[in-house]
N, CA, C and O atoms as a GROMACS GRO file, in nm:
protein
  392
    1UNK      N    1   3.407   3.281  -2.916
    1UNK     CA    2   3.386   3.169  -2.824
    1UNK      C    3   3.269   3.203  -2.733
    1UNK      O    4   3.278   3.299  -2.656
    2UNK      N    5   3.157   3.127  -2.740
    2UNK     CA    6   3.061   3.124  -2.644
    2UNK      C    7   3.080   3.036  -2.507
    2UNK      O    8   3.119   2.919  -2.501
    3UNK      N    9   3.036   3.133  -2.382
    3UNK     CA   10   3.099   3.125  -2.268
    3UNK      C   11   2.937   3.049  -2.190
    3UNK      O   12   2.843   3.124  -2.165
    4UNK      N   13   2.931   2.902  -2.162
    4UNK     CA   14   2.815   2.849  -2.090
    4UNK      C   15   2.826   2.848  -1.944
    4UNK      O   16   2.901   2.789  -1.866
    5UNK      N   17   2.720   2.940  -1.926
    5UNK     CA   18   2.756   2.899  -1.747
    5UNK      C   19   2.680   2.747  -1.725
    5UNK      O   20   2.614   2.679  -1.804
    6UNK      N   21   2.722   2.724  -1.569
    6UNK     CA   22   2.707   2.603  -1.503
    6UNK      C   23   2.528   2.578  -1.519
    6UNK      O   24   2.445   2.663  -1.486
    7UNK      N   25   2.503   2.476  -1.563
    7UNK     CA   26   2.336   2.432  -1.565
    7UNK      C   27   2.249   2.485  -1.702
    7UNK      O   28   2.128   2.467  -1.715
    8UNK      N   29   2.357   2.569  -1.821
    8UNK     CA   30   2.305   2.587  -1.939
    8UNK      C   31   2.327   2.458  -1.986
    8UNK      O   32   2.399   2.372  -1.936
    9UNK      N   33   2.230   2.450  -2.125
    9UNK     CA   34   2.252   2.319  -2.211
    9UNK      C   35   2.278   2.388  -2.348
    9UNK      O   36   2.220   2.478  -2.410
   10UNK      N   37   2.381   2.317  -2.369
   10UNK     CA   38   2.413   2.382  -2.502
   10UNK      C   39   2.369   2.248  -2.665
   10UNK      O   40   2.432   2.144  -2.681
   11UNK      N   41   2.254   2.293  -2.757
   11UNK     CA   42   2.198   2.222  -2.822
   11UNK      C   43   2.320   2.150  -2.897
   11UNK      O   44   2.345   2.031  -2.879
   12UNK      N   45   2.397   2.234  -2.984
   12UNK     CA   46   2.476   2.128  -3.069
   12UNK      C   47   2.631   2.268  -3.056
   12UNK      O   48   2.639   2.391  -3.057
   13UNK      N   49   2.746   2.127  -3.042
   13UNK     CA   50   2.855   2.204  -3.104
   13UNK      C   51   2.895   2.234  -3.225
   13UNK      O   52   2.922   2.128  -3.283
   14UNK      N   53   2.914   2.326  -3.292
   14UNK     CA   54   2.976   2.365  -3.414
   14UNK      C   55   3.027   2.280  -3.467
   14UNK      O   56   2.975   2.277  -3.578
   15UNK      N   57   3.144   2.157  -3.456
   15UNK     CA   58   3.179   2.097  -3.527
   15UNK      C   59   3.052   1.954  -3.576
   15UNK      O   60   3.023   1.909  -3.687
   16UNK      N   61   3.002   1.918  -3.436
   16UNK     CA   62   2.840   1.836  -3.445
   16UNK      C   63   2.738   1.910  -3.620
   16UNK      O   64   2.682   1.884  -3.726
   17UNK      N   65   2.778   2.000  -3.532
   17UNK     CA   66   2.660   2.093  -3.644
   17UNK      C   67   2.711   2.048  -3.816
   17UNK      O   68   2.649   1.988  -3.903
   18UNK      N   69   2.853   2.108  -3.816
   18UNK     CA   70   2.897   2.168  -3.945
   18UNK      C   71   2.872   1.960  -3.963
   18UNK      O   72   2.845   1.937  -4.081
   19UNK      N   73   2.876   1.856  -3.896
   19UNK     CA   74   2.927   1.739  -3.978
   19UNK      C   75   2.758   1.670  -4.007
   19UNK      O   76   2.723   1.559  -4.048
   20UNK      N   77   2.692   1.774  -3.971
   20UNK     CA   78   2.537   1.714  -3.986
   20UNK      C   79   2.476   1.738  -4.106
   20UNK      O   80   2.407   1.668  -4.180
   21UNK      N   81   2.532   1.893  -4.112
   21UNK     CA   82   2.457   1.974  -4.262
   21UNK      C   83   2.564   1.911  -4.350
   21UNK      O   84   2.546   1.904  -4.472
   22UNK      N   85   2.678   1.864  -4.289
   22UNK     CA   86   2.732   1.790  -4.450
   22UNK      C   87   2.695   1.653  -4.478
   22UNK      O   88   2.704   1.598  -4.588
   23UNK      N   89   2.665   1.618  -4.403
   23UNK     CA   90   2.536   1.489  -4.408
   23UNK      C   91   2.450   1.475  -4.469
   23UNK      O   92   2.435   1.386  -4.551
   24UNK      N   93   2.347   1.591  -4.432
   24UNK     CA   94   2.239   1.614  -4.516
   24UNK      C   95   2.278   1.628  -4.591
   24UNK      O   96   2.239   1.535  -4.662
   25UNK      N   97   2.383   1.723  -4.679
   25UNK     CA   98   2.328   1.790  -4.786
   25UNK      C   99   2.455   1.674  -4.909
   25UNK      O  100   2.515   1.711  -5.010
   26UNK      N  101   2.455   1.553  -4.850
   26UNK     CA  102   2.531   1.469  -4.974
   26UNK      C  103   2.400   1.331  -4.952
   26UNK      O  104   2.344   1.253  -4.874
   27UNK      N  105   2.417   1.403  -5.145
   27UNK     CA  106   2.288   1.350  -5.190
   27UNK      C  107   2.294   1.194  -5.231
   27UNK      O  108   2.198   1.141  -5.286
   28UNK      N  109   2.410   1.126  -5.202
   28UNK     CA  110   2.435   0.985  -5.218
   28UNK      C  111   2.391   0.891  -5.130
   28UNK      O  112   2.359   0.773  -5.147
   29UNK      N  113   2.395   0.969  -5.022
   29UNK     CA  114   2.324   0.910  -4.867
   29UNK      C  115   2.147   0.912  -4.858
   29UNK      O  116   2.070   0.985  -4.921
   30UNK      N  117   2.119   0.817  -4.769
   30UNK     CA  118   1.988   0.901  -4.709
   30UNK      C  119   2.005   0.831  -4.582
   30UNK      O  120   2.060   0.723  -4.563
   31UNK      N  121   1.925   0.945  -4.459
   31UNK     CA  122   1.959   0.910  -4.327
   31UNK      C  123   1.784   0.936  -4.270
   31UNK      O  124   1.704   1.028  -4.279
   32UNK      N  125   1.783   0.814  -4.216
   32UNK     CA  126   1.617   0.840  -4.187
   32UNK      C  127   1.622   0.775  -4.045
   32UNK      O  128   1.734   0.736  -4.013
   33UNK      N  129   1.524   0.756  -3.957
   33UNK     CA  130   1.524   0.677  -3.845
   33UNK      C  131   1.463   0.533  -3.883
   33UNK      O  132   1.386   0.498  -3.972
   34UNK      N  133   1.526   0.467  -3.784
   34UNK     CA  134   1.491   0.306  -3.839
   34UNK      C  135   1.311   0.274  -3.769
   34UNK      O  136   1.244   0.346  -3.695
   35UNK      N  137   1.285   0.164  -3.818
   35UNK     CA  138   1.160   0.155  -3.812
   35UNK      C  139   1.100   0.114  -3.664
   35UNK      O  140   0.986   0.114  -3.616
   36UNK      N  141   1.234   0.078  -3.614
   36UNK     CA  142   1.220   0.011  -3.459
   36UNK      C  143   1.334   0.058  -3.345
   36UNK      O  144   1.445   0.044  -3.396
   37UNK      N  145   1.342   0.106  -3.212
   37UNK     CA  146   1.490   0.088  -3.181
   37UNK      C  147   1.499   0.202  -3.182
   37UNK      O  148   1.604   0.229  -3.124
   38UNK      N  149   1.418   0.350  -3.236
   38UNK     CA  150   1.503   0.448  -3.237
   38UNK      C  151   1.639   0.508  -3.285
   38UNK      O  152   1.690   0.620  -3.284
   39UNK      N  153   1.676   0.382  -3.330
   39UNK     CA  154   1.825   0.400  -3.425
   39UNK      C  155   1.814   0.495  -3.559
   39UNK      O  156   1.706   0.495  -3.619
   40UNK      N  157   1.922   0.574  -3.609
   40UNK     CA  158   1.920   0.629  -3.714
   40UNK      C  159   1.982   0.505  -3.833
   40UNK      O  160   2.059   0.415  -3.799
   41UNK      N  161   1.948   0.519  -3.929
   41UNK     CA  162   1.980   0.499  -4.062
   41UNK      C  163   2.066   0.520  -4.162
   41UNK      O  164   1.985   0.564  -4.245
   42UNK      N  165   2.165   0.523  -4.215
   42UNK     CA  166   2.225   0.564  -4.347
   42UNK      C  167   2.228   0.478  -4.431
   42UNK      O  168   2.262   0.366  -4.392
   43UNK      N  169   2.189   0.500  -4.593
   43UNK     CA  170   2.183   0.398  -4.625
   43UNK      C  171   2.215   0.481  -4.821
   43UNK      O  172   2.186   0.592  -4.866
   44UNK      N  173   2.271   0.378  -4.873
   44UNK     CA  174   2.308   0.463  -4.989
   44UNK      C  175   2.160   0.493  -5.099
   44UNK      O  176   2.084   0.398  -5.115
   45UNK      N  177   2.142   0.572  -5.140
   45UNK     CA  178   1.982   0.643  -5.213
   45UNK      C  179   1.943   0.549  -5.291
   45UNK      O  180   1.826   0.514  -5.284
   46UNK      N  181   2.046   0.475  -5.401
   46UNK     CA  182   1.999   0.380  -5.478
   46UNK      C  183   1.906   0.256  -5.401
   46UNK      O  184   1.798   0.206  -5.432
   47UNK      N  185   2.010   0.228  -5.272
   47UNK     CA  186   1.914   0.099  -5.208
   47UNK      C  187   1.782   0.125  -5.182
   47UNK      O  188   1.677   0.061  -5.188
   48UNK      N  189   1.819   0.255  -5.145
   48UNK     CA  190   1.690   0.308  -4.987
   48UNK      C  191   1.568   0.299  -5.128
   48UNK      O  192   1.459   0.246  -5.108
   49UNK      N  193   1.603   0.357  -5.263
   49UNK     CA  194   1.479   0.354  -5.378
   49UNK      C  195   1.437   0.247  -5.439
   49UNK      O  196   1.319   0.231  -5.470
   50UNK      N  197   1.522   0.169  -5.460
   50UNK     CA  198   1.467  -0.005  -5.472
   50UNK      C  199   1.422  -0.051  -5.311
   50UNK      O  200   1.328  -0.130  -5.309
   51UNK      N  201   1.455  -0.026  -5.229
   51UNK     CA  202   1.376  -0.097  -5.102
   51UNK      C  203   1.238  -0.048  -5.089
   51UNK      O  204   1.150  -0.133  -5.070
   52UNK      N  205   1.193   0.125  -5.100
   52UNK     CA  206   1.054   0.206  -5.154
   52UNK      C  207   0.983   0.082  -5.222
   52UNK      O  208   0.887   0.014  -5.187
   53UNK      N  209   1.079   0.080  -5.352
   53UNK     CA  210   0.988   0.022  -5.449
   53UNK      C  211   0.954  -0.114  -5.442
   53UNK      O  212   0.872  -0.153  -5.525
   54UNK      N  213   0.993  -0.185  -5.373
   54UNK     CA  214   0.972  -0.324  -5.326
   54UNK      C  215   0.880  -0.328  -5.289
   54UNK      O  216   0.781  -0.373  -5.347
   55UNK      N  217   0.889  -0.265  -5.140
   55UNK     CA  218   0.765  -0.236  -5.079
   55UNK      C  219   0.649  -0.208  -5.125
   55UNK      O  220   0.542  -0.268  -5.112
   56UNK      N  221   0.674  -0.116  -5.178
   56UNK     CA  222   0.507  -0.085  -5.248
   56UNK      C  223   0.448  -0.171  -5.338
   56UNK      O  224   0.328  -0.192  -5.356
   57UNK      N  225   0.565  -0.228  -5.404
   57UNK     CA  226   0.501  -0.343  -5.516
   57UNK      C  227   0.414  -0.444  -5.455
   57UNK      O  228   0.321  -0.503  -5.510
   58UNK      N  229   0.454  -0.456  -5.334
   58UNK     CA  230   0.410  -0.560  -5.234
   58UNK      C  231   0.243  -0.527  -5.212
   58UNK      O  232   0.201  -0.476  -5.107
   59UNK      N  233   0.186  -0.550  -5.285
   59UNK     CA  234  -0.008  -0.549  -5.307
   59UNK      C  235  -0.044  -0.541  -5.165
   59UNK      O  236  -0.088  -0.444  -5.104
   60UNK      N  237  -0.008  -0.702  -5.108
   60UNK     CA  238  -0.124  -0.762  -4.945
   60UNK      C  239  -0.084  -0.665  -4.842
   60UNK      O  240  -0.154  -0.634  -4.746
   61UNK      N  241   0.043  -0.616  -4.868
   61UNK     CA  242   0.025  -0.502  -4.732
   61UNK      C  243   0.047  -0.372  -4.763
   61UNK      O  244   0.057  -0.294  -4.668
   62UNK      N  245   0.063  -0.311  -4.922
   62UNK     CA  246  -0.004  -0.206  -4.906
   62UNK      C  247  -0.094  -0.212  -5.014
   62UNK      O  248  -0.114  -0.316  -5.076
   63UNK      N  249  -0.158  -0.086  -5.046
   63UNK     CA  250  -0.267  -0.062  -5.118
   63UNK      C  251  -0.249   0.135  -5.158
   63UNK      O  252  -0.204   0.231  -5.094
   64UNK      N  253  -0.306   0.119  -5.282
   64UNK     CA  254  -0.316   0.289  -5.346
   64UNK      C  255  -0.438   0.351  -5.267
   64UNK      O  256  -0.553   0.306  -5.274
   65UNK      N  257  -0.391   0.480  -5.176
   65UNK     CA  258  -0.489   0.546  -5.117
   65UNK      C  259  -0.582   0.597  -5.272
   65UNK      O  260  -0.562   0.588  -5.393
   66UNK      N  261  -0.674   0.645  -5.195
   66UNK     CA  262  -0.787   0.697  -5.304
   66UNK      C  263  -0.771   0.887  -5.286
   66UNK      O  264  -0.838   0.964  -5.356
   67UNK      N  265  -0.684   0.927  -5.194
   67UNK     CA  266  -0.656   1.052  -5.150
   67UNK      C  267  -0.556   1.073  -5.058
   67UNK      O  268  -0.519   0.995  -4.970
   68UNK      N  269  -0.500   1.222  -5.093
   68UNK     CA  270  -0.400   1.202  -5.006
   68UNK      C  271  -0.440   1.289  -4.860
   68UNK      O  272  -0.478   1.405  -4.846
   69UNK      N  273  -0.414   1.180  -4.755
   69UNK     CA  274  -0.454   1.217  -4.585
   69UNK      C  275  -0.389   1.342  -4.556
   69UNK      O  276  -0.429   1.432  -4.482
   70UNK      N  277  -0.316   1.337  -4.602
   70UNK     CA  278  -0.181   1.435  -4.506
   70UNK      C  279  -0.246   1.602  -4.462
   70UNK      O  280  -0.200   1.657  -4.362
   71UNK      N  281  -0.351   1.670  -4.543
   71UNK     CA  282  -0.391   1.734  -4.429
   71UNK      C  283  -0.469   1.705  -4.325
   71UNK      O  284  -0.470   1.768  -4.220
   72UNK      N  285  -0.551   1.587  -4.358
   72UNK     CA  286  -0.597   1.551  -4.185
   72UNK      C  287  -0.526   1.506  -4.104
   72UNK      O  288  -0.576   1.500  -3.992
   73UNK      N  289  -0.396   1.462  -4.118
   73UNK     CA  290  -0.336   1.398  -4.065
   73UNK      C  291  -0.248   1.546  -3.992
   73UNK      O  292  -0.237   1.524  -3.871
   74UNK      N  293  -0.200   1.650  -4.020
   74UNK     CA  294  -0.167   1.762  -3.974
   74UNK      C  295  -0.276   1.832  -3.897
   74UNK      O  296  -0.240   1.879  -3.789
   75UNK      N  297  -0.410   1.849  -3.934
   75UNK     CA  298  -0.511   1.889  -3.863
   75UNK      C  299  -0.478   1.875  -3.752
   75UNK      O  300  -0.418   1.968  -3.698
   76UNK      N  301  -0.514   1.715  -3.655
   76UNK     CA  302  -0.550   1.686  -3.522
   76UNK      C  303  -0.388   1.693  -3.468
   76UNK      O  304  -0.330   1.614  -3.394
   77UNK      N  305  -0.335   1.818  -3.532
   77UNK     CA  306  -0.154   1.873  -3.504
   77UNK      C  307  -0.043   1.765  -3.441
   77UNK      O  308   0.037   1.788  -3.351
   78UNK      N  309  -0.065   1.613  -3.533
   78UNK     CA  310   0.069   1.510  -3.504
   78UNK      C  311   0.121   1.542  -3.590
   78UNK      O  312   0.057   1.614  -3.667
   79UNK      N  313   0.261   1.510  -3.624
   79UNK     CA  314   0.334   1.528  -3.519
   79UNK      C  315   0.307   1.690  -3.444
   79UNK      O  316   0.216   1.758  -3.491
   80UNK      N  317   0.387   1.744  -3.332
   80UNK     CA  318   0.387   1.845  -3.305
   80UNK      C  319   0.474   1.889  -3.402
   80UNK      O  320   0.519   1.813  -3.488
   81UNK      N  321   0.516   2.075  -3.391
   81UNK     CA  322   0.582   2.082  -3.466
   81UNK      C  323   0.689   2.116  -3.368
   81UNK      O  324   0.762   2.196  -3.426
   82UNK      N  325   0.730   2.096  -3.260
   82UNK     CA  326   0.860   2.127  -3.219
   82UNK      C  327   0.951   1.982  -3.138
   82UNK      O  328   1.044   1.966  -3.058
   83UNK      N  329   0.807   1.859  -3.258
   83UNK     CA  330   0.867   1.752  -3.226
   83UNK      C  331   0.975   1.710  -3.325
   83UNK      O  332   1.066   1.629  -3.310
   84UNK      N  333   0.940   1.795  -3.446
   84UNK     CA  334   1.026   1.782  -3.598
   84UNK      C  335   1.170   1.908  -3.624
   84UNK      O  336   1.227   1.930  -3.731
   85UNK      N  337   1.200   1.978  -3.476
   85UNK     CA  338   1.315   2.056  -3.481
   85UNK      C  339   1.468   1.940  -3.509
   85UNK      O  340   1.554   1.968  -3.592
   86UNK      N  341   1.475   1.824  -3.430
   86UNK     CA  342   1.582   1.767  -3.449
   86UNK      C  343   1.588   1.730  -3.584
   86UNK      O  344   1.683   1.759  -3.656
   87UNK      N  345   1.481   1.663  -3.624
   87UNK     CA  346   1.479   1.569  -3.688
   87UNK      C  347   1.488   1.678  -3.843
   87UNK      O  348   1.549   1.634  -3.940
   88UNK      N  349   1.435   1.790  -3.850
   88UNK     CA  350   1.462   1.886  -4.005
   88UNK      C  351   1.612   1.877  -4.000
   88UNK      O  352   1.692   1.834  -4.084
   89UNK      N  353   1.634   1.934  -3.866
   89UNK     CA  354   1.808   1.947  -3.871
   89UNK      C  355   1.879   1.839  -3.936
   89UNK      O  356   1.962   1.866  -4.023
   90UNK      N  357   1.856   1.730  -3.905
   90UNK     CA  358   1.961   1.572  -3.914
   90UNK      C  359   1.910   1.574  -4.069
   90UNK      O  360   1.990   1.580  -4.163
   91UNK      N  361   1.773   1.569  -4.086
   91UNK     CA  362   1.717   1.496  -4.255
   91UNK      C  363   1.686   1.581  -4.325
   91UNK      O  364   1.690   1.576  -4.448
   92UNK      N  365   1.656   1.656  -4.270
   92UNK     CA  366   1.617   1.773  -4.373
   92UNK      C  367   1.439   1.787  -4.405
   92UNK      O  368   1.352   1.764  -4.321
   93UNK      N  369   1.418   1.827  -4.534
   93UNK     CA  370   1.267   1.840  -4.609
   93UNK      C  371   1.307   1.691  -4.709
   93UNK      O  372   1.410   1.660  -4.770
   94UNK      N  373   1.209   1.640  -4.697
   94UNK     CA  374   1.193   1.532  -4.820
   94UNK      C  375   1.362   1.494  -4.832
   94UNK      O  376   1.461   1.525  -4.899
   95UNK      N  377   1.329   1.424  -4.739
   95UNK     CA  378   1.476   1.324  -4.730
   95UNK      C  379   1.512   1.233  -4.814
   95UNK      O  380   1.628   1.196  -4.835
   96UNK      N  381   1.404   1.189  -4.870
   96UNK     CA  382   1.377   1.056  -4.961
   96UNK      C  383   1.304   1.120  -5.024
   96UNK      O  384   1.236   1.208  -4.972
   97UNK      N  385   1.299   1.084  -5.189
   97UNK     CA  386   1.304   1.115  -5.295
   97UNK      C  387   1.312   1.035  -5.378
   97UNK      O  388   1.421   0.984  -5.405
   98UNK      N  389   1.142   0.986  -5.473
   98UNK     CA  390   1.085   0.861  -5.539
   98UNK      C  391   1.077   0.926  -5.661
   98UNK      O  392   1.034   0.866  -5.760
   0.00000   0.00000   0.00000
């Protein structure tokens, strides 16, 4: 038993914890943040991969990059990286999966 004194913050309780990594790690789910609202997501994998694929089918608002950004986009260091501590915890690496 860990003993907190008065004015510590304690990040997550053990049972928080243990019901998160079993979250993540059931692969029927996917839990992402919603697009607005700050709200989290669950949503079963089959939908969440036909909703992907909708989307993208959708031409007028998106389009096939000609390259992929993502190291410039890490370069000018967004996100931070100790802005992505909660968020590995809750979703993990490659949460979604096309």
């Amino acid at each position: 038993m860990t003993l907190v004194s008065k004015g510590e913050y304690v990040k997550y309780n053990i049972t928080e914890r243990e019901a998160l990594l079993g979250l993540k790690s059931n692969k029927e789910i996917v839990i992402k943040m919603a697009d607005k609202g700050g709200a989290i997501v669950v949503q079963n994998t089959c939908d969440n991969k036909h909703e992907i694929l909708t989307q993208l089918a959708d031409t007028v608002s998106y389009r096939k990059l000609e390259r992929n950004p993502t190291k410039e986009v890490f370069d000018v260091n967004w996100p931070r990286e100790e802005d992505w501590e909660y968020e590995l915890l809750l979703f993990g690496i490659g949460a979604v999966s096309v």
